[in-house]
N, C-alpha and C positions, 0 to 999 in steps of 0.2 A: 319422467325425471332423468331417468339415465340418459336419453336423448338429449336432453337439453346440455345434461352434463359435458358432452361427448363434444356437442355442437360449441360449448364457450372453450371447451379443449382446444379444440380445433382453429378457431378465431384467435386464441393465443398465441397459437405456433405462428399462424400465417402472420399477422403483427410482430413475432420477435423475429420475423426472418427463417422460418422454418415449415417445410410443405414437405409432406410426405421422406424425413427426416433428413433432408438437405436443406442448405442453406442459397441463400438467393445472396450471389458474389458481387453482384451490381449494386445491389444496398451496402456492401462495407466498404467504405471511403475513408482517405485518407486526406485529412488535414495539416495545412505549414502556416506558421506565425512566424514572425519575423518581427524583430526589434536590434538595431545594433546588431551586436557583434553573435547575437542570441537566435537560434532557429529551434523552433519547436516543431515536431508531428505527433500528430496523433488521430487516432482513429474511432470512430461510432463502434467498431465493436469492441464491449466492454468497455468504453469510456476511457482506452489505455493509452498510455504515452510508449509512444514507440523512439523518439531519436531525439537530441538535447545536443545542439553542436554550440563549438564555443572554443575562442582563442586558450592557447598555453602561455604560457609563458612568454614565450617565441612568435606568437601573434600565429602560431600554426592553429587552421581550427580541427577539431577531431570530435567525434560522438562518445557521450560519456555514459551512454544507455544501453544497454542489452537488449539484444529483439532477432526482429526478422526482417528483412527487406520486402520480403509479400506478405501483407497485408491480411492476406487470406490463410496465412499458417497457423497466423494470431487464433483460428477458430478451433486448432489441436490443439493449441502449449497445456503442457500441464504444471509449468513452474511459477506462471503469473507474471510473467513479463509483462511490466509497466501499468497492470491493471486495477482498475477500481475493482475490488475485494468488498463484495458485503450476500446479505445484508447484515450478517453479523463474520464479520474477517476476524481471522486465528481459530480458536480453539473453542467448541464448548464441550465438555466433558460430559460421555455417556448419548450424546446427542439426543438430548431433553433437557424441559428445564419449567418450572411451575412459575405463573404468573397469575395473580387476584383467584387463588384458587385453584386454575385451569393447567391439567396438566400438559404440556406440548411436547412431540414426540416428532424429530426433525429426521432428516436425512443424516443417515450414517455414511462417510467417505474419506475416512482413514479409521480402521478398523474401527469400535464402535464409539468412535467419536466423530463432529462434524466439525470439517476445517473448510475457512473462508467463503460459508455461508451452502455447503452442499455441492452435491453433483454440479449442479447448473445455476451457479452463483450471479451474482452481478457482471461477474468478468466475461460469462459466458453468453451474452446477451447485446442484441440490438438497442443501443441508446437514438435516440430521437434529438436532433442538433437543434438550437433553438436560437443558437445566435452566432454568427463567426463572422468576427473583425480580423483581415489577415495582416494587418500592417497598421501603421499611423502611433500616435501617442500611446494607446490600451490595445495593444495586440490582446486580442480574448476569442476561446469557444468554449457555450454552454450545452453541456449535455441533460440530458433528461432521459428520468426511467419513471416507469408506475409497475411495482410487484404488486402482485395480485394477494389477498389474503388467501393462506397457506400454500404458498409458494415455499416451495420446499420447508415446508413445517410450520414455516413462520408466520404467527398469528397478524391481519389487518393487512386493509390496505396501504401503500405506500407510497409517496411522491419524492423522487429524489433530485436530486441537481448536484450537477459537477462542474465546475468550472475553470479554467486553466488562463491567467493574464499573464502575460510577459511584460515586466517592468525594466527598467535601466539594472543590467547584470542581476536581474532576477526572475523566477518563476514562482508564481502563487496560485495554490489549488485550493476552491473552496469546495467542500463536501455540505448539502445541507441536505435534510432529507422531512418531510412532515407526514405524519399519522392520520390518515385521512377519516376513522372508525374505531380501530380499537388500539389500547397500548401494546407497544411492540420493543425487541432488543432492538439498537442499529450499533454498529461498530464499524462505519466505512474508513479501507486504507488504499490509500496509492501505493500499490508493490513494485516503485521501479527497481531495479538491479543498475547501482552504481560503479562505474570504473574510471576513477578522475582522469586514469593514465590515457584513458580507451578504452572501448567494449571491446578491444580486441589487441588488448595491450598484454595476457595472462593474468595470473593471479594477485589479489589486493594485499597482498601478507604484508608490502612493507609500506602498504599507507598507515598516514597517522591518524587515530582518530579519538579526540576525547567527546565523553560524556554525558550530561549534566544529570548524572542520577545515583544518588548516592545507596539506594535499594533497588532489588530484583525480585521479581514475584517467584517465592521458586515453586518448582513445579515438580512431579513425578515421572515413572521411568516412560509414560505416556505425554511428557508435556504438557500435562494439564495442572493448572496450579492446585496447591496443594490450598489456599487461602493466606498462607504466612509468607512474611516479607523476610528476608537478610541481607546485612551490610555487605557491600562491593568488597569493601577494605580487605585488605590482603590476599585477595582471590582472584583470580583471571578474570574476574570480571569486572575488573577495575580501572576504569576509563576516566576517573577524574580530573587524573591529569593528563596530556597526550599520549598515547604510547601507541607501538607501531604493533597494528594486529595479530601477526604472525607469531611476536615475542612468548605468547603463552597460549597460544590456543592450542597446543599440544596437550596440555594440562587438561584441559576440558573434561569435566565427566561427563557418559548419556551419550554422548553427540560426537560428531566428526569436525565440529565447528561453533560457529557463535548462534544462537537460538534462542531468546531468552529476551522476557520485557524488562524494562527498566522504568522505577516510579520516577519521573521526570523532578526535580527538584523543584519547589517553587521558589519566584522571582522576588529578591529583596522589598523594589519595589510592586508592591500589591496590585495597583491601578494598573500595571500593565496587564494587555491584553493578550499578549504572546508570550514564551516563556522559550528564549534557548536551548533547545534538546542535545543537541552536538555539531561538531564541527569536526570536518575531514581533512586531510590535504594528501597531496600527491607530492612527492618531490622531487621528480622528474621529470615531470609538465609544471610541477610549480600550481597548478591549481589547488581551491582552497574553497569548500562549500560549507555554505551554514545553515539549519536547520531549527528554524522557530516556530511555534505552535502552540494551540490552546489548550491540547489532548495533553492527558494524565500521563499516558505511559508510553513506552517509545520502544517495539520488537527493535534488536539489534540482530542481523540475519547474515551469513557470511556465505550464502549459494554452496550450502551443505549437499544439497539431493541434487543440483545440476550434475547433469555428466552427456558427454557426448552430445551436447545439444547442437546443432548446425544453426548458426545463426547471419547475421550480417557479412555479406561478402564472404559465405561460404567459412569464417571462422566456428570453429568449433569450442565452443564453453564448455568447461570441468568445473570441480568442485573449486569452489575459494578463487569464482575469478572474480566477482561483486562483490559488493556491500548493498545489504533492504536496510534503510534505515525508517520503520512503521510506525508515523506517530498514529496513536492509536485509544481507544481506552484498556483497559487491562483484559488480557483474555480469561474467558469462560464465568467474565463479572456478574454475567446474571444468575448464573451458581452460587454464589460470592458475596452474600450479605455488604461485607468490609470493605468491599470493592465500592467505587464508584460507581454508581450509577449507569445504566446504557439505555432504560426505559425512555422510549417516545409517545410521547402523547403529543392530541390534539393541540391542549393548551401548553405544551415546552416541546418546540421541536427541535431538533437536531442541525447544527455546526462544528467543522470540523474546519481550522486554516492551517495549512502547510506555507511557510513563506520559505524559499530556497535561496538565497543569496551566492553567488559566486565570484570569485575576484582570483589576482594571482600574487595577492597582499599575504605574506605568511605574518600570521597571529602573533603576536608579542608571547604568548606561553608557549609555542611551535617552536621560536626561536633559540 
């Protein structure tokens, strides 16, 4: 038995790209989409968006994405530049968590709790391309993973798909994921790190950015939710209406920054399928993104723990040059009775849509 053990070990390294604890460099590829005025890259490892270029104001284009120029850096970041986060992304408290009985005991990787799915998450993994359209009406690439059951703790097997379309001044990420054996959490997020000005414009303090979540999950001196919700109103963490980031994030307890989910409000009307989470702008470049989705909850992230990062064209990243805006379900939910839901079964699998919209239209509540 332990033979055999050893032997399906072994078939899994070599499938994710890993032989004798190196990575095979010729397997990570980098992919460009193109639509208009819109260029996308991204890459088979960790299914991550690496670069997002796109006119200002001025018709100049600049990248609004944090990363690396090699491709193969992508395989140390420890920040999650641009990457698919799962199989369960944020937090779960205690790194356990009891399911139909069974207790699950995950990978611990921020002291003893597990953040965005363990040592060797999704981000950190060989995806398998399945489809890539590089131009024409549906600029699109699908990726695909299969985690293995107990991969890093996490109970069942699992089929995932990611997918990335460029539309007319848009980007659309489909996360779907199905339960191939038993029910499992899934919580997948696109972590890109935003900078409307440039990823290598400095710090976002005086972007504007509102909201739509009129509750936050608050959490503990660990980040982990405590289970109870509180109003935004009167607190720095009040993004309802525009305000420009920097104005109060001094205020902040806990943190050096923005950190914190937001229960995404829901849409007047019901039938819609996407729900508004926030909108950003630059005022500088004059750009302006919007952020739509069918996820509950939405981390607001402000590149707290970056520091000294070397990135594109040799810029160097510090704290508070991004914005993560994670739609998401809420972290450590399967703790969390109250919470929403994150169980996959068989018979209910798992969608996530991120719709990005970008223009250099400023918003009638901006103005």
């Amino acid at each position: 038995m332990i033979k055999i053990f050893m032997l399906l070990c072994l078939l899994f390294l070599v499938s994710s790209g890993f032989v004798n604890g190196s990575i095979k460099d010729h397997d990570i590829k980098l992919f460009v989409l193109k639509k208009g005025d819109l260029t996308l890259k991204v890459t088979n490892w960790g299914a991550t968006l690496v670069s997002l270029i796109l006119p200002d104001k001025n018709g100049k284009l600049g990248d609004i994405v944090l990363g690396y120029d090699n491709i193969k850096t992508y395989t140390n970041d420890t920040s999650y530049f641009g990457a698919t986060v799962g199989r369960v992304a944020n937090r779960i408290g205690g790194a356990q968590f009891t399911l139909n009985g069974i207790h699950y005991k995950l990978i611990a990787n921020e002291g003893n709790n597990t953040l965005h799915g363990g040592t060797r998450g999704f981000s950190d993994v060989l995806w398998k391309v399945e489809k890539y359209v590089k131009e024409g009406d549906r600029p699109l690439i699908k990726f695909s993973y299969h985690s293995f059951d107990g991969e890093e703790g996490f109970p069942g097997d699992l089929k995932v798909i990611v997918t990335y379309i460029l539309g007319k001044n848009s980007l659309i990420i489909i996360m779907k994921a199905k339960a191939l054996n038993k029910p499992t959490p899934v919580n997948l997020v696109n972590h890109a790190y935003w900078n409307l000005g440039n990823h290598n414009s400095g710090n976002i303090l005086d972007e504007v950015v509102q909201i739509f979540g009129s509750k936050i999950t608050l959490i503990d001196n660990n980040l982990i939710p405590t289970g109870r919700f509180s109003s935004v109103k009167g607190t720095p963490y009040d993004f309802l209406k525009p305000e420009i980031v920097g104005k109060r994030i001094n205020q902040l307890p806990k943190t050096n920054g923005y950190d914190i989910n937001y229960v995404i409000n829901e849409e007047k009307e019901k039938n819609k399928k996407l729900k508004v989470a926030a909108i950003v702008m630059d005022k500088k470049s004059g750009r302006v993104m919007k952020l739509s989705t069918n996820a509950p909850g939405l981390q607001f992230y402000s590149a707290n723990f970056v520091k000294n990062d070397k990135g594109k064209g040799g810029f160097v990243y510090q704290p508070r040059s991004a914005l993560c805006l994670e739609s998401q379900a809420f972290p450590d939910s399967v703790n969390h009775p109250n919470f929403p839901s994150t169980i996959v079964t068989k018979e209910k699998p798992y969608k996530h849509i991120m719709l990005l919209k970008f223009s250099t239209k400023v918003p009638r509540a901006f103005s």
